[in-house]
C-alpha positions, 0 to 999 in steps of 0.5 A: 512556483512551488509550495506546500500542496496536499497530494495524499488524502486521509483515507489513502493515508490511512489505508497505507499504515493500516496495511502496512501494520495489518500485514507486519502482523499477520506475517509475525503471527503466522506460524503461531497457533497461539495467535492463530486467530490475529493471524486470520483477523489480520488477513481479512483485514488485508482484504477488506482494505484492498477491497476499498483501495480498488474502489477508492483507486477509480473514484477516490482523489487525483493521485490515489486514482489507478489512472494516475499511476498507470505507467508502462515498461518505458517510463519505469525504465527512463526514471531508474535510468534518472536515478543513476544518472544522479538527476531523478524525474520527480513526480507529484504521486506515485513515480513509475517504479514505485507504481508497480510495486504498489500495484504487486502488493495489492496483486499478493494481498489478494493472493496470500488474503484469499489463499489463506481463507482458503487454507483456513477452511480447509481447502485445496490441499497442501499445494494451497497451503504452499501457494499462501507462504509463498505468496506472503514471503513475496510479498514482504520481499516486495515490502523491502524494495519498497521501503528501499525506494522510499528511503532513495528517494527520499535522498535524491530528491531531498523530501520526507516521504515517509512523512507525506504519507503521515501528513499528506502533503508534498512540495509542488506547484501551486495549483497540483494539489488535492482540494479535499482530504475525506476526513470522514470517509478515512475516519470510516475506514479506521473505525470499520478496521477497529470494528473487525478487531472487536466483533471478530474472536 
């Protein structure tokens, strides 16, 4: 029997949208020196987010967890090949195709965060510089499939995802959903975000 069940909690919540509009920012403020410093904010932003969705990836909730997500190459193969054939594998989380792209973007949030600090501070040189763009024009690439995966999914299987991860829940069996959401360890993560948009000049 399915019903309505809890399956993103607060500080996954939260720390979604925060990327997402941490990294819009900091791609659009890029080549302004106007804005130089909301473009290196945002960037640390970045880092410090990823930084707590490794941790929060091994201890947090069931299917924030790595280990719930964690698909190899045949399982990312046999649900593209559901999607074509008009009958989708649904799954609870994270499916395996967007696994991977969740897992490149947190791979090039690291990538273009720490080469960007780099370049801030004058190190390595114009190959580095080169590294940094190329690493966020990938990663906004990977942005793209993703919010096209999204909006397929959302279709073939006749569910809001956007708005799961607004309010966190999804149709399943009773019983699959998370027992907790961490108000507390999401508001934290918020006012930490709005923290380092205040201190930092």
């Amino acid at each position: 029997m399915t019903t309505r069940i809890l399956v993103w909690d607060v500080p996954t919540r939260v720390f979604h949208w925060l990327l997402a509009g941490s990294f819009a920012g900091a791609f659009l403020t890029a080549e302004s020196e106007r804005f130089r410093d909301v473009h290196v904010l945002l960037g640390y932003t970045m880092l410090g987010l990823i930084g707590f969705r490794l941790v929060w990836g091994l201890v947090g909730t069931r299917y924030a967890r790595f280990s719930a997500f964690a698909f190899g190459p045949s399982k990312v193969a046999a649900y593209l090949k559901s999607l074509l054939t008009g009958s989708p594998q649904h799954y609870v989380g994270h499916n395996p195709a967007g696994s991977w792209v969740i897992y490149g973007l947190l791979l090039l949030g690291l990538l273009s965060g720490a080469t960007g600090y780099a370049v801030y501070n004058q190190t390595g040189g114009e190959w580095l510089e080169g590294l940094h763009e190329g690493a966020a024009n990938t990663m906004l690439a990977l942005v793209a499939v993703h919010v096209a995966g999204v909006l397929v999914s959302s279709l073939l299987h006749r569910e809001n995802l956007v708005r799961a991860m607004i309010n966190g829940y999804k149709t399943g069996e009773a019983g699959l959903g998370v027992r907790r959401a961490h108000w507390l360890i999401g508001i934290s993560l918020l006012t930490g975000a709005v923290a380092l948009w205040s201190v930092i000049r």
